[in-house]
C-alpha positions, 0 to 999 in steps of 0.5 A: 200429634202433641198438638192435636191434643192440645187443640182439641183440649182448648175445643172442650174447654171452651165447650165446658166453659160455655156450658158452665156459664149457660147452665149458670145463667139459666139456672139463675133466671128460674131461680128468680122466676120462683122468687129467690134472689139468690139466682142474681148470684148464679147469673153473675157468678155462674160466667165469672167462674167458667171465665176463671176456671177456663183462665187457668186452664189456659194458663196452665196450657201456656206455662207447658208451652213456654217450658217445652219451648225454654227446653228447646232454645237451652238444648239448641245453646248447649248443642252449639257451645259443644 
């Protein structure tokens, strides 16, 4: 059960990120389309910031990972040393 979680959180946050970079590149083109040129800004930072935040997202999946993963090797070290 613990990992379907995990997996379909991964699945929303690709999804999430995806939309966050579409939505950032598409409000960028209208926004050169009506001549400001802050929308560069959107188009290069709308991906930048879905690749960053779905970085930490991942990152934060991995450190629980590796801990529930060090807990377990601990326990199994300590169950033999008995």
């Amino acid at each position: 059960m613990r990992q379907f979680v995990i997996k379909s959180f991964e699945t929303i946050v690709w999804i999430v990120g995806g939309l966050i970079a579409l939505v950032g590149v598409i409000m960028g083109f209208a926004a050169l389309i009506q001549g400001q040129f802050q929308g560069l800004l959107l188009i290069i930072g709308g991906p930048l910031y879905a690749i960053l935040l779905m970085g930490m997202v991942f990152i934060a999946i991995a450190i629980a990972d590796n801990t529930k993963r060090t807990a377990e090797a601990i326990e199994k070290l300590a169950a033999r040393g008995q």
